[in-house]
N, C-alpha and C positions, 0 to 999 in steps of 0.2 A: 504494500500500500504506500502509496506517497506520501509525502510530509506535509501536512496540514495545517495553518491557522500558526498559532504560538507568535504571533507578529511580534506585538508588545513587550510578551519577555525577552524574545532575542534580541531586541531593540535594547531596553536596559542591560540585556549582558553582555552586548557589543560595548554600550556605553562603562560599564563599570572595567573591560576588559583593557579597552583604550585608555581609563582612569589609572588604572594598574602599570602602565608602561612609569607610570610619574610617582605613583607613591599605591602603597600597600590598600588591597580594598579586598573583604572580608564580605562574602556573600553566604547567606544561610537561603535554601532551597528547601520547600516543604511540601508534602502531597504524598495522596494514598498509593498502595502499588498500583503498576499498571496504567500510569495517568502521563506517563512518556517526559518522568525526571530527566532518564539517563538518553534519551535521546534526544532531546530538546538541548541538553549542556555539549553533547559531542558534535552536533547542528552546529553550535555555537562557535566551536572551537576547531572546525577543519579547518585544514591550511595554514593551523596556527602550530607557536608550539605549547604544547602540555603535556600534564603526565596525569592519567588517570588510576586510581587506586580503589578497588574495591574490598571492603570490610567483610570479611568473612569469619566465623565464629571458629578461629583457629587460637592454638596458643600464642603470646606475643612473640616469642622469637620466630616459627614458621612466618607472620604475617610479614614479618620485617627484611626475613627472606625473600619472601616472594615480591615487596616493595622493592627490596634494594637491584632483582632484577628488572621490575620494570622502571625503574629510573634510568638503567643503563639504556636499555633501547628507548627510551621514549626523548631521555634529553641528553643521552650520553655520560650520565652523572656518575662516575666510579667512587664509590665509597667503600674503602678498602676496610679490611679488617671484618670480626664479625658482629654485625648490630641484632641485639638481643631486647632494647628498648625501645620503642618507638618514638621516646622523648629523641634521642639521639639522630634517629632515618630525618625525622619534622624539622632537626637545629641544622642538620645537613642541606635541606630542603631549603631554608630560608637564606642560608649562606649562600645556594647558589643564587637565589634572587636577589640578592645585594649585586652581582654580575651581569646577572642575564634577567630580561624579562619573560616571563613566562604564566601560563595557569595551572591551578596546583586541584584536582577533582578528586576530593572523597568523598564515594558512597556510601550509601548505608552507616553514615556517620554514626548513628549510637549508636552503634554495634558493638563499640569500643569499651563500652559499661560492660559490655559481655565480657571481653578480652583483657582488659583492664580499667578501672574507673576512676586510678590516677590519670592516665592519660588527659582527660579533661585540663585536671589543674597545669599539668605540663605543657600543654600546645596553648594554656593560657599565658603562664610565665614568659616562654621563651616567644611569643606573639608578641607581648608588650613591649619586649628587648628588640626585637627586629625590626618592627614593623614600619618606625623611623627612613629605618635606609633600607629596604626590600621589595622589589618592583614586582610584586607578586598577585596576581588575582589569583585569591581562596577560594573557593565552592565547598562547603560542609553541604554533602545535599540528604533526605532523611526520608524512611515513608513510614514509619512508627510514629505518630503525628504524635503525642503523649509525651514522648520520650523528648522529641526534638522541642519541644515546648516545652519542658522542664530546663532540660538543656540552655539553652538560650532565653528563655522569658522569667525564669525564677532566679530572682535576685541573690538565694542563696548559691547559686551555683557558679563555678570560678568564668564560664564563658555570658555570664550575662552582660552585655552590653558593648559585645566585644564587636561583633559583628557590623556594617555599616551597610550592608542590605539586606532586603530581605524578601522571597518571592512564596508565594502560595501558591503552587500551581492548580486549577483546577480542572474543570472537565470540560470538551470543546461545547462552546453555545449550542440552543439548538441548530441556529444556521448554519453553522458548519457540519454538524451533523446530515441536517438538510442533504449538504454541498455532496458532503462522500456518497450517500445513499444516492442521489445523481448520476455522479460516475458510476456507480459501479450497474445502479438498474434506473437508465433515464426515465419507464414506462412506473417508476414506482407507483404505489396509490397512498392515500393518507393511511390508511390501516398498518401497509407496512412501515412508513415512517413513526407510523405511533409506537409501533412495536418494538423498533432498534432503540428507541427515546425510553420505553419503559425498559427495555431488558440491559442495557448499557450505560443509560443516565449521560451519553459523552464520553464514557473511558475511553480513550485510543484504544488502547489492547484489545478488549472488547469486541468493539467494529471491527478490528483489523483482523480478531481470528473469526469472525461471522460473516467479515466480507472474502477474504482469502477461501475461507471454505465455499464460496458461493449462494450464502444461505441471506439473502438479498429480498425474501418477501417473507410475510409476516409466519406461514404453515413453513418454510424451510427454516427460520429463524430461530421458531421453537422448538423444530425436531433439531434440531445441531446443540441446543442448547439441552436438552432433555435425551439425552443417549447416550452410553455406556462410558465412552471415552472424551465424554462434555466437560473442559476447562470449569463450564461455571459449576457443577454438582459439588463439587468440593470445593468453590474457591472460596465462602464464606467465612467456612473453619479456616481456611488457611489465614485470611489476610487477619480473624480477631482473637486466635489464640494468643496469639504473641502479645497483642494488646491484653487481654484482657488477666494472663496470667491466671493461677489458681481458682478465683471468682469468673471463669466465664460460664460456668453454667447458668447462676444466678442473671447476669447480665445478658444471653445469651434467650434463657425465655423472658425478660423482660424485653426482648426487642422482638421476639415473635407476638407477642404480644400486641405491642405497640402496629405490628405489619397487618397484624387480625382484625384492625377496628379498636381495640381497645388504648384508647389515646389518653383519658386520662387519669393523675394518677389515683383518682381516689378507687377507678377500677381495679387497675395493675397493681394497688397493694392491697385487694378484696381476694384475687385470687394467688398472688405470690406469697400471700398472709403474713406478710409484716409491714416495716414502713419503707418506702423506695426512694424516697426522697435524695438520697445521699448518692445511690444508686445514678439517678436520673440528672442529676447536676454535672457528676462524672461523665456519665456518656454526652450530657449537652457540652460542658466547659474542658474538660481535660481530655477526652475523647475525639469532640466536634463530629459525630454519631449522629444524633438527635437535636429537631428544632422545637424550640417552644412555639408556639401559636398563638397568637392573640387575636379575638375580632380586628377590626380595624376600630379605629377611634375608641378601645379604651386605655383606660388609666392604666402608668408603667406601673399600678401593684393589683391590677387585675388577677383575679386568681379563676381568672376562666381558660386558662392554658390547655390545649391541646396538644400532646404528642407527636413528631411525625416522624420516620426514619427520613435524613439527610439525598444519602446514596440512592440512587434506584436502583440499582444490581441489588443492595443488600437487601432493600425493602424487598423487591423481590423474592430471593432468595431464603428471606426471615417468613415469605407466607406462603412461599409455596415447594421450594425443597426442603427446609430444614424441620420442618413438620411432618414431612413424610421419611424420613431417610429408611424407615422400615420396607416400604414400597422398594428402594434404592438397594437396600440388602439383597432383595428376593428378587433382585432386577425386572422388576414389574414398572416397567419405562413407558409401557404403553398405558397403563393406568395411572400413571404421574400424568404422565401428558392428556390423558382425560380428565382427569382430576384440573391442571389448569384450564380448559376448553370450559371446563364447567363454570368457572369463576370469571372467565376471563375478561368478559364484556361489563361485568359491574369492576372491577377490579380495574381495569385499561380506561376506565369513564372517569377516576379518580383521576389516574394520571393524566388523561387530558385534561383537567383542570392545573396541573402541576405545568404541564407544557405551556400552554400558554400564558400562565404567568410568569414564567422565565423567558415566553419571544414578546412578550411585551415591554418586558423589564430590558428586554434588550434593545428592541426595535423604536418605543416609541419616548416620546418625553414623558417621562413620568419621576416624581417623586419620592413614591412612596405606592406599593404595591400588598396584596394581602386579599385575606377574606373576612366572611361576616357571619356572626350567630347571635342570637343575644344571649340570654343570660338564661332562660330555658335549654337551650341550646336550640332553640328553632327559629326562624325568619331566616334558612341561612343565604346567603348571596354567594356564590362562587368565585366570582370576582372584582374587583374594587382596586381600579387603578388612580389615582392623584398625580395632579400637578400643582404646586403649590405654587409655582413661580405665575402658569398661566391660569390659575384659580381652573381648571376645569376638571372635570371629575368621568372615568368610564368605569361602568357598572354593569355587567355582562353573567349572563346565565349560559353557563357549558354544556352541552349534552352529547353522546356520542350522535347521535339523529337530532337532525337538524328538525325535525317534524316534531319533535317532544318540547319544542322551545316554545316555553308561554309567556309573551310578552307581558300579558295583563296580571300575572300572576306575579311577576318580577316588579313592575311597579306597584302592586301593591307591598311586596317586600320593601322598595325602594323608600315607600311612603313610613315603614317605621324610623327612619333615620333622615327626616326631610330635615331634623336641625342639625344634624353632624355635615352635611351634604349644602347647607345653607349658601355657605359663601362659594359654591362651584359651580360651575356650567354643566349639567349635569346630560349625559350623552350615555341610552338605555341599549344592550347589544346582547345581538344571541351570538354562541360561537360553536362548531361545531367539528367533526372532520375535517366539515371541508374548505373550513376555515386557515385548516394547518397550512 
C-alpha cells in the first residue's frame, strides 16, 4: 500500500530535523501499535543520515551488542571495546553528534523499564551535559501510551520536561480513509466504507492488511476479518495485556461492557459488583481507552457521563470477538460471523453516528461538536455541531435509511433546548448512508 496522509507530522519532523543540524532537539512520539510510528519516522529520515535502534526485551548487554553493531553500518561509529551499559553506547552517541549531525531513533522506548529502569535517569544526566554542543535530533518514539506518559508527563520522573517536542500520532481522518478505499475499489458503496471506518477506526495496519488481502467490500471485509488466520481475533489481547498488566481481567470486562451498551457507571458497577470509579478514570486518563460523554450544553460537573470505547477496532473487538472467544476455540467462525450479521445493522447505525461526527469535525467550521440526552436520558439528538465564532448551530438526526429520518420528530426534540440553541442560527438535517 502506498504512503498516505501524515502531511503535518512530516512537516514538523523535517522542521525539528533541520533545527537539529544547529543545536540539540529532543522529540517524544506517541501512538497505539499499528498506527504507522515506525514508518512515518523512516519516511522522514530517507536520504538522511541516522541510526535506528529498536528496544527489545533482551538483557542490557545483548541490546548494546546489537546497538553497537548497528551504529557501525548505519553511521560508521566504531566503539571499541565491550559496552555492557547503555548509559555508555547513549554518551558515545552524543559525542559523535558534537561532530557530525545526524538522527538518533529509538523505539519502543519504555521498553527500557523492562531492560533497565536506570537507564531513564542516565540518558537524562548525560542529555543535560551534551545537549549544549550536540547537533542531534532524538526520537524517543513509544506505543504503550501509559508508560510513555509517565515517562515524560510525571514530574517525578528524571525525563520530564526534557523533551522539546512532542507528537501524538493518530489514526488517518475519515477522508483519507475515504481516499484509500478509492484506490483500491473506485465502485465502492457507502456500506462498504462504513465498514472499513467501523472495523479499523483509521489504523494504517488495519487497511493495509484488508486492503492487501483484497477484502475491499463490506461481506469480504468481515470474512478476512473473522477467519482462522485473522490478525484482528487476537489482536485485542495482544495490544492490552501489556497495558493492563495483572488487572486486565477486571479492566478487560469493564470494557466489554462499556462495547455492550452498558455506558454508565452506575451500571458497570451493578454488574462488576463493586465501585469502578478508579477503574474508569484509568482507562479514561492514564490509558486514553475510554471517552467520557457529556450532552452538549451541560455543566463541567455534570454527572450524566456516558461511557464510550475510544478505538473502533477495540470497541469492536470488546463486543463482538472477545465475548465469544469460546465460538473461536471450537473454531465455529461461521457462527461468529452470524452472530455479527445479526447485530450488525443496529451496531454499524451507532457508528454512523460516530462517523460523521469526526467528517464534520473535520470538514466543516465548527467549534464544538457532540451529542444530546437530557437528564432522563431521552430527547436524545444525535448530533449537534457549533460555531461559536459564526453563532450558527447544525443539528442532525442519523439513521442508516435515509426513509427513517423524521424531521418533525427532530424539531420537536430540537424545541426542548430552544434556550441552549438561542443565540445560533439554527440549521435542522437528516444524515444518512448516503450522506457519507
Amino acid at each position: 500500500m502506498k504512503y498516505y496522509d501524515r502531511i503535518n507530522e512530516a512537516a514538523l519532523l523535517e522542521r525539528n530535523r533541520r533545527q537539529s543540524q544547529k543545536s540539540a532537539v529532543f522529540t517524544v512520539m506517541v501512538g497505539r501499535r499499528r498506527i504507522g510510528k515506525t514508518s512515518l519516522l523512516l519516511e522522514s529520515v530517507r536520504g538522511q543520515k541516522y541510526l535506528y535502534l529498536f528496544v527489545s526485551r533482551k538483557s542490557e548487554p545483548l541490546l548494546c551488542e546489537q546497538f553497537q553493531k548497528e551504529a557501525v553500518e548505519a553511521l560508521g561509529l566504531q566503539i571499541f571495546g565491550t559496552v555492557t551499559r547503555f548509559r555508555d553506547m547513549f554518551e558515545q552517541l552524543l559525542i559523535y553528534a558534537t561532530k557530525e549531525s545526524y538522527t538518533l531513533i529509538i523505539d519502543e522506548f519504555q521498553e527500557f523499564n523492562n531492560v533497565n529502569p536506570a537507564i531513564f535517569s542516565e540518558i537524562q544526566d548525560l542529555w543535560d551535559r551534551y545537549k549544549g554542543k550536540a547537533r542531534i535530533n532524538f526520537i524517543a518514539c513509544g506505543s504503550i501510551y501509559s508508560m510513555m506518559m509517565k515517562i515524560f508527563e510525571n514530574r517525578k520522573e528524571p525525563l520530564f520536561g526534557r523533551n522539546t517536542s512532542k507528537i501524538v500520532l493518530k489514526p488517518f481522518t475519515v477522508s483519507v480513509i475515504n481516499e484509500i478505499l478509492s484506490d483500491f475499489n473506485p465502485k465502492y458503496t457507502p456500506e462498504d466504507l462504513l465498514c472499513l471506518y467501523m472495523l479499523t477506526g483509521g489504523v494504517p495496519k488495519y487497511i493495509e492488511l484488508l486492503m492487501d488481502a483484497g477484502a475491499t467490500t463490506k461481506k469480504k471485509m468481515l470474512n478476512a476479518v473473522v477467519s482462522p488466520d485473522s490478525t484482528f481475533i487476537g489482536e485485542g489481547r495482544e495490544l492490552l495485556i501489556s497495558e493492563f498488566g495483572k488487572e486486565y481481567g477486571t479492566y478487560f470486562s469493564i470494557l466489554q461492557l462499556i462495547a455492550s451498551g452498558k455506558t454508565t457507571q452506575s451500571e458497570i458497577d451493578s454488574i462488576i459488583g463493586k465501585n469502578t470509579g478508579a477503574y474508569l478514570v484509568n482507562l479514561e486518563k492514564e490509558y486514553s481507552l475510554i471517552v467520557r460523554n457529556k450532552p452538549m450544553f451541560s455543566k463541567p460537573e455534570s454527572r450524566k457521563a456516558r461511557w464510550s470505547i475510544a478505538d473502533n477496532y477495540l470497541r469492536f473487538w470488546f463486543r463482538f470477538i472477545y465475548p465469544n472467544q469460546s465460538m473461536i476455540e471450537m473454531g465455529k467462525y461461521d457462527l461468529l460471523r452470524e452472530y455479527i450479521d445479526r447485530d450488525y445493522e443496529q451496531y454499524s447505525g451507532l457508528v454512523l453516528e460516530r462517523y460523521f461526527r469526526e467528517k464534520i469535525a473535520e470538514s466543516e467550521r465548527v467549534t464544538s461538536i457532540g451529542n444530546y440526552w437530557d437528564s432522563k436520558g431521552e430527547n436524545e439528538i444525535d448530533l449537534i455541531a457549533l460555531n461559536d465564532l459564526d453563532k450558527t448551530a447544525m443539528v442532525a438526526e442519523v439513521k442508516r435509511n435515509p426513509k427513517k429520518i423524521d424531521p418533525a420528530a427532530l424539531a420537536v426534540k430540537v424545541g426542548t433546548i430552544k434556550k441552549e440553541l438561542a443565540k445560533y442560527r439554527v440549521e435542522l438535517s437528516g444524515l444518512s448512508t448516503e450522506d457519507m
